[in-house]
C-alpha positions in Angstrom: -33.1 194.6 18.0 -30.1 194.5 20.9 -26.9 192.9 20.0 -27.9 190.0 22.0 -30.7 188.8 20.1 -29.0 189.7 16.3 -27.8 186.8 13.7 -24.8 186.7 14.0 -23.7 185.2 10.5 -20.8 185.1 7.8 -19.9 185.4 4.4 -17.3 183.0 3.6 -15.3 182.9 -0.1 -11.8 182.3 -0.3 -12.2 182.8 -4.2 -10.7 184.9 -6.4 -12.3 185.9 -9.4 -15.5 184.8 -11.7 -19.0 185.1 -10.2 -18.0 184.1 -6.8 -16.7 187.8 -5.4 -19.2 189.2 -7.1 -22.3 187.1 -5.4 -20.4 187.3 -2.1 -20.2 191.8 -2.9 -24.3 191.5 -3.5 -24.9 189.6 -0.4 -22.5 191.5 1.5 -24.6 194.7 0.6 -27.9 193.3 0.9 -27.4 191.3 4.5 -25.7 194.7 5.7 -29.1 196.6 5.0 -31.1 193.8 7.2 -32.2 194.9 10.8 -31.4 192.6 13.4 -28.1 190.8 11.3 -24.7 191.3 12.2 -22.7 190.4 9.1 -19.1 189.0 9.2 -16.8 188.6 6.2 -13.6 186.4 5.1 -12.7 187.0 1.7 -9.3 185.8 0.0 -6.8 189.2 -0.1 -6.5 188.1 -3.6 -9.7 188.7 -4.8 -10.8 190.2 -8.2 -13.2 192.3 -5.4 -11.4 192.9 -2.2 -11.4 196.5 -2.0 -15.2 196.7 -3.2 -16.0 194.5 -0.5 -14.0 195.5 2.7 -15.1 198.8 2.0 -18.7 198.4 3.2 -16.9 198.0 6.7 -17.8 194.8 7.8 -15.8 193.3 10.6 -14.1 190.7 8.9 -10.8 187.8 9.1 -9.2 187.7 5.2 -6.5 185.3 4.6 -3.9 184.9 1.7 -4.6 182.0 -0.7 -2.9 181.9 -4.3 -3.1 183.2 -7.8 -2.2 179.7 -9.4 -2.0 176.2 -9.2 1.5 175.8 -8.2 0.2 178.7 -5.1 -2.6 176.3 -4.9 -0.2 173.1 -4.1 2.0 175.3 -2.0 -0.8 176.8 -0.2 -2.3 173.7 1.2 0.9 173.7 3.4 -0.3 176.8 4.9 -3.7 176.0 5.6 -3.4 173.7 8.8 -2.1 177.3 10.4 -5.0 179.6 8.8 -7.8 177.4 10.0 -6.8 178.2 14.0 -6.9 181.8 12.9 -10.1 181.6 11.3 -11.5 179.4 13.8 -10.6 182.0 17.1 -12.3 184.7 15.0 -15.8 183.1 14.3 -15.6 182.3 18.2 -14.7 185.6 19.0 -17.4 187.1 17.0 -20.2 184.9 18.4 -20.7 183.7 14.6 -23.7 180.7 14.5 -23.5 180.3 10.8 -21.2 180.6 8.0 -22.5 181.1 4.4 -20.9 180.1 1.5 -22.0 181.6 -1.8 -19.8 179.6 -3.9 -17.5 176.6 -3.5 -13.9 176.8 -2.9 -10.6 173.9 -2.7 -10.2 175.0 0.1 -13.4 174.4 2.0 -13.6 170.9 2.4 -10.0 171.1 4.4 -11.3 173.4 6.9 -15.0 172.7 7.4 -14.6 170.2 10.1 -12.9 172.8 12.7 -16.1 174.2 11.9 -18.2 171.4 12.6 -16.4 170.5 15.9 -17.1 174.2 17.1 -21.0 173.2 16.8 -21.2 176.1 13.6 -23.2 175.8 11.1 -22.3 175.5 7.3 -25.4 176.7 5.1 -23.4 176.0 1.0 -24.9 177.9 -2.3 -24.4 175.4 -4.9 -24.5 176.7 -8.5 -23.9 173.6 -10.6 -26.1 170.3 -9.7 -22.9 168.5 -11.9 -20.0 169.6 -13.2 -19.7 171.1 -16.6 -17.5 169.5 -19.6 -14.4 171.0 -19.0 -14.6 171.3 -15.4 -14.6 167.8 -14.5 -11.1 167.7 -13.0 -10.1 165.2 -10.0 -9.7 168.1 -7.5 -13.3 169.3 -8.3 -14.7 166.0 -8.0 -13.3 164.9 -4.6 -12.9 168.3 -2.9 -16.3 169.2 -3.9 -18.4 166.0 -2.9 -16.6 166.2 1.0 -17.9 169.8 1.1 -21.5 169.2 -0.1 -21.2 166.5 2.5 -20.5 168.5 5.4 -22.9 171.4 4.8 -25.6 171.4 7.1 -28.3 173.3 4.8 -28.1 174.1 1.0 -28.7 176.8 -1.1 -29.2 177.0 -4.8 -29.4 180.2 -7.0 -32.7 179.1 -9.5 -35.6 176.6 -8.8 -34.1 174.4 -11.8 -30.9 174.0 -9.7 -32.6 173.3 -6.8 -34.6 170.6 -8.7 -31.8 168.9 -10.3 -30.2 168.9 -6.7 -32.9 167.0 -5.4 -32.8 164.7 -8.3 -29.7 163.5 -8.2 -30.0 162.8 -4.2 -27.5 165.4 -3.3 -29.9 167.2 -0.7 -30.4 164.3 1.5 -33.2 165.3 3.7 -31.0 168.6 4.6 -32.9 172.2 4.3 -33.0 173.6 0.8 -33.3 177.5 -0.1 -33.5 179.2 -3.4 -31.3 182.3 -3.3 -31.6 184.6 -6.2 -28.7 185.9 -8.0 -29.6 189.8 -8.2 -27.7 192.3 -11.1 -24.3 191.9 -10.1 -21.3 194.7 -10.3 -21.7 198.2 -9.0 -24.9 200.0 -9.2 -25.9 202.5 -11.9 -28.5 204.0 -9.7 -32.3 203.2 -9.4 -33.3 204.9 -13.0 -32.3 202.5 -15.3 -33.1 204.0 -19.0 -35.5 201.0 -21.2 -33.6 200.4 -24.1 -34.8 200.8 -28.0 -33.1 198.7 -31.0 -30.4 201.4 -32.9 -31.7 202.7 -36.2 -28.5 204.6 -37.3 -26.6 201.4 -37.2 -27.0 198.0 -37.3 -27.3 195.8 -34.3 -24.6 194.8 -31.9 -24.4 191.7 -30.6 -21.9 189.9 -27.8 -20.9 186.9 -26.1 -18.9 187.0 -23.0 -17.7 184.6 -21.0 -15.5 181.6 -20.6 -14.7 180.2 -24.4 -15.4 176.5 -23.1 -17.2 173.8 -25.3 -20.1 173.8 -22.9 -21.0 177.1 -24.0 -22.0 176.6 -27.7 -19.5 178.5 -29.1 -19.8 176.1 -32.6 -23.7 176.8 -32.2 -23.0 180.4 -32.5 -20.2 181.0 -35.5 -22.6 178.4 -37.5 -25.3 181.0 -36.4 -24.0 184.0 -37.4 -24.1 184.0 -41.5 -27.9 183.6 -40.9 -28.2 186.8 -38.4 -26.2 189.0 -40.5 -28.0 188.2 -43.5 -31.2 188.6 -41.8 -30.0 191.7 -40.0 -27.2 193.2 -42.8 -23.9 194.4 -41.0 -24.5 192.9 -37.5 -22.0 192.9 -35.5 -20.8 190.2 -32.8 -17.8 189.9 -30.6 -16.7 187.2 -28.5 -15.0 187.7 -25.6 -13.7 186.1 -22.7 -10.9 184.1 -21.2 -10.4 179.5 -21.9 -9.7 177.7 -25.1 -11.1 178.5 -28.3 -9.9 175.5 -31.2 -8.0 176.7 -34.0 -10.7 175.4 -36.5 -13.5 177.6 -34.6 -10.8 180.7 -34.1 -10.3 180.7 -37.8 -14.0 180.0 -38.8 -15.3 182.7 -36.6 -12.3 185.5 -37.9 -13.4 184.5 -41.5 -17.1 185.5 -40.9 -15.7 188.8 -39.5 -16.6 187.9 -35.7 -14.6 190.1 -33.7 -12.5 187.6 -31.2 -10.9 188.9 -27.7 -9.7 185.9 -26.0 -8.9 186.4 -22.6 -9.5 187.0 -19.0 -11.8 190.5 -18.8 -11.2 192.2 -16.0 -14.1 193.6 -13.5 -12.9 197.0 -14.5 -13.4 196.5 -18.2 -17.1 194.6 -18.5 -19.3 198.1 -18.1 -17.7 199.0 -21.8 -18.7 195.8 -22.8 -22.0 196.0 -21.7 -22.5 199.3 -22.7 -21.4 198.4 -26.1 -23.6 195.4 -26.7 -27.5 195.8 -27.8 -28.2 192.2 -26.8 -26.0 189.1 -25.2 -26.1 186.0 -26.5 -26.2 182.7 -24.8 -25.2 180.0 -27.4 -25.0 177.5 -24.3 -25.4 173.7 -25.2 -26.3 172.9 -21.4 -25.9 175.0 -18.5 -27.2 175.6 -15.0 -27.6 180.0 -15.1 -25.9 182.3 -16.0 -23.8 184.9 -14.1 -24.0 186.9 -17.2 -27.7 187.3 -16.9 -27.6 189.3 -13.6 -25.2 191.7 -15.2 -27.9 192.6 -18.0 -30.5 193.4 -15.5 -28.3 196.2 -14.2 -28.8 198.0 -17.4 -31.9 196.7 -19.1 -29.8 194.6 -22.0 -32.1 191.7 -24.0 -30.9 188.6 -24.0 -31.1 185.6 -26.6 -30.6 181.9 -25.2 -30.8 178.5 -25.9 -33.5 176.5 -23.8 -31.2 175.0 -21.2 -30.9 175.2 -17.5 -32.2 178.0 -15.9 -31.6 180.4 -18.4 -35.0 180.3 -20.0 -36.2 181.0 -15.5 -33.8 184.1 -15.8 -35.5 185.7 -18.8 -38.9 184.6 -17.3 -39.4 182.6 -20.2 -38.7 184.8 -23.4 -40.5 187.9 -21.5 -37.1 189.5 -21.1 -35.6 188.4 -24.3 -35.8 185.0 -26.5 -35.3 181.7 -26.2 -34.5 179.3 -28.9 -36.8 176.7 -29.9 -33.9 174.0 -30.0 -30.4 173.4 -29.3 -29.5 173.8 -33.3 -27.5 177.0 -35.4 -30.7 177.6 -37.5 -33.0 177.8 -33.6 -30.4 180.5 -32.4 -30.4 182.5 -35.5 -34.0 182.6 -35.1 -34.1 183.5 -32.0 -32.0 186.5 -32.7 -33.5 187.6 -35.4 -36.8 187.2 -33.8 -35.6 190.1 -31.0 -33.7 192.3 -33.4 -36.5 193.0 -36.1 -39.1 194.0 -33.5 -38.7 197.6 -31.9 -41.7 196.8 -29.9 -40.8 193.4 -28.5 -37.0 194.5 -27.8 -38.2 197.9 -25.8 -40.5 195.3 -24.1 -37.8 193.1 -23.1 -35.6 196.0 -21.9 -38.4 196.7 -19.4 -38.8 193.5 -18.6 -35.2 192.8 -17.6 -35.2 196.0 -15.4 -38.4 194.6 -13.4 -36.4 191.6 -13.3 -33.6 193.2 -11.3 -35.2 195.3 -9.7 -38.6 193.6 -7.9 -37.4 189.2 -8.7 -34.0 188.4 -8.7 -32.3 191.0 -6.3 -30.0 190.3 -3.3 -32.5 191.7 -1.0 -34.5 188.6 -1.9 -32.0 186.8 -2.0 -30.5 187.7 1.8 -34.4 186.8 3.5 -34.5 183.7 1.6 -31.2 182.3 3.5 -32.3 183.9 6.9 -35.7 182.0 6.5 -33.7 178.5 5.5 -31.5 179.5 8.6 -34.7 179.1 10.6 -35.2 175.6 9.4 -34.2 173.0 11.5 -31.3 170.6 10.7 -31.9 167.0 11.2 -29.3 164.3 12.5 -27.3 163.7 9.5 -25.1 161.1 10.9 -26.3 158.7 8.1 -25.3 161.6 5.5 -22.6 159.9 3.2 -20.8 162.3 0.4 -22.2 163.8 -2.3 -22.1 161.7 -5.7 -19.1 162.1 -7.7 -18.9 164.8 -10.4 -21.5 167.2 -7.9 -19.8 170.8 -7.1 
């Protein structure tokens, strides 16, 4: 295809860490293996994935944002003299639409330059409402003017999508489904299925934000019921957020090892490798970034029935899902996957398929070029999205 009739699109994410560099990185691969797309990128200089991502050579405009909130109040003063910037390189480039694979603060401020330059604005929402915990002012209002102003909207499982529609956020706009595919760097195309230990006993983590969304009481109630069921189990939690005292002491005196802080990218393969199974404690959710990562290396996961966690394990065939949202369901569950060779080695495989043929970026890249093909009605009616939406 000649350079005149290519897509000329980019990625946008001004974020710094969590799943957000790391869905823009798998996009950013995938969209750069597409015929007939020219791919554009604009990353923050502070991200978690910078040099990962620069380094697949895309042309590309990065800015400085902040590494806290005080750089977040200060920034905003800078941002009136990015925007130009930004602006005279999409028109330079010939760009028609900017993707956004996750929401940023900073958005909102700059999408209409975009809009008055006749681009599009094509938003992956991951979360139809925001958690508990996440339900700040800033998220609110900054996030409900940029779902406003996008012109076509993306979600990354059929149940978001769903709730999206819902709760009235799509308004009549072009909605996609964009899988999320195994996220971090690939560890090639043999992936070895994986068989439950028989020299030790099982190994079991949870990683991620400690947040009370997440379950984390569910869990440590869980846990004297799987390790009497499976006899010197093991579990560590780990991950950055606020675990309370009571549950910090509760879980140390049922000998769960705690690491309570930020992981780096660097550090999760050792996790991973360590692990025989995650766990997924979550009391409501939308997905899970943590998912993706398991498909990379064939890891069975255990969940509760929330969300679209049960659609990433395609329902219990690459791993188990609770029966209910209760200590006794989890410890089930767990046990259920970690006292059957057969069913574990079956899940392994299962999760590799998953990554590899269902949820991969390269699915995920045609399914926003086909919703750039839809057409975008007038939306001057549109009014912004309803408060607590991200």
């Amino acid at each position: 295809m000649s350079g005149e009739s290519e897509r000329r699109i980019l990625l946008w994410h001004w974020g710094r860490r969590g799943g957000g560099p790391l869905v823009t990185l798998g996009l950013a691969q995938a969209f750069a293996a597409l015929p007939g797309v020219r791919t554009h990128l604009s990353l923050s200089r502070q991200s978690d994935l910078f040099i990962e991502t620069t380094a697949l050579g895309l042309p590309g405009h990065h800015v400085t944002t902040y590494t806290s909130r005080l750089g977040f109040a200060t920034g905003l003063a800078r941002l009136p003299f990015l925007i130009p910037g930004f602006l005279s390189f999409l028109r330079a480039k010939g760009i028609t639409d900017v993707i956004c694979p996750m929401t940023h603060l900073w958005n909102a401020a700059t999408l209409p330059a975009l809009k008055q330059a006749g681009i599009g604005y094509t938003l992956m929402i991951h979360d139809a409402t925001l958690h508990p915990g996440e339900d700040t002012w800033s998220r609110r209002v900054l996030g409900s003017a940029e779902i406003a102003q996008a012109d076509r909207i993306l979600a990354p499982t059929r149940h978001v999508a769903e709730r999206l529609e819902t709760l009235g956020i799509v308004q009549g706009r072009p909605l996609g489904v964009a899988p999320m595919g195994p996220m971090g760097p690939s560890l090639g195309s043999l992936i070895p299925i994986r068989s439950l230990p028989t020299k030790r006993p099982p190994r079991l983590l949870f990683f991620g934000r400690m947040i009370a969304y997440k379950g984390l009481d569910l869990l440590v109630d869980a846990f004297p019921a799987i390790r009497a069921a499976l006899p010197g189990a093991e579990l560590r939690m780990v991950g950055g957020g606020c675990l309370p005292t009571d549950l910090r002491d509760r879980a140390e005196s049922e000998g769960i090892i705690l690491r309570n802080e930020w992981i780096p990218e660097s550090a999760v393969s050792d996790l991973l490798d360590w692990c025989d199974a995650v766990i997924l404690p979550y009391r409501e959710a939308s997905q899970s970034g943590l998912i993706p990562l398991c498909y990379q290396r064939g890891i069975p996961a255990i969940a509760t029935p929330v969300g679209a966690l049960p659609e990433q394990l395609e329902f219990g065939a690459a791993g188990t899902v609770s029966q209910d949202l209760s200590a006794s369901g989890l410890a089930d569950a767990t046990t259920a996957l970690l006292t059957d060779p057969d069913r574990y080695r079956s899940c392994s495989l299962e999760m590799i398929r998953l990554g590899r043929d269902v949820f991969t970026w390269k699915n995920s890249a045609q399914a926003i070029l086909a919703l750039l093909d839809k057409p975008v009605q007038d939306r001057q009616h549109m009014v912004a999205a309803p408060t607590g939406t991200l």
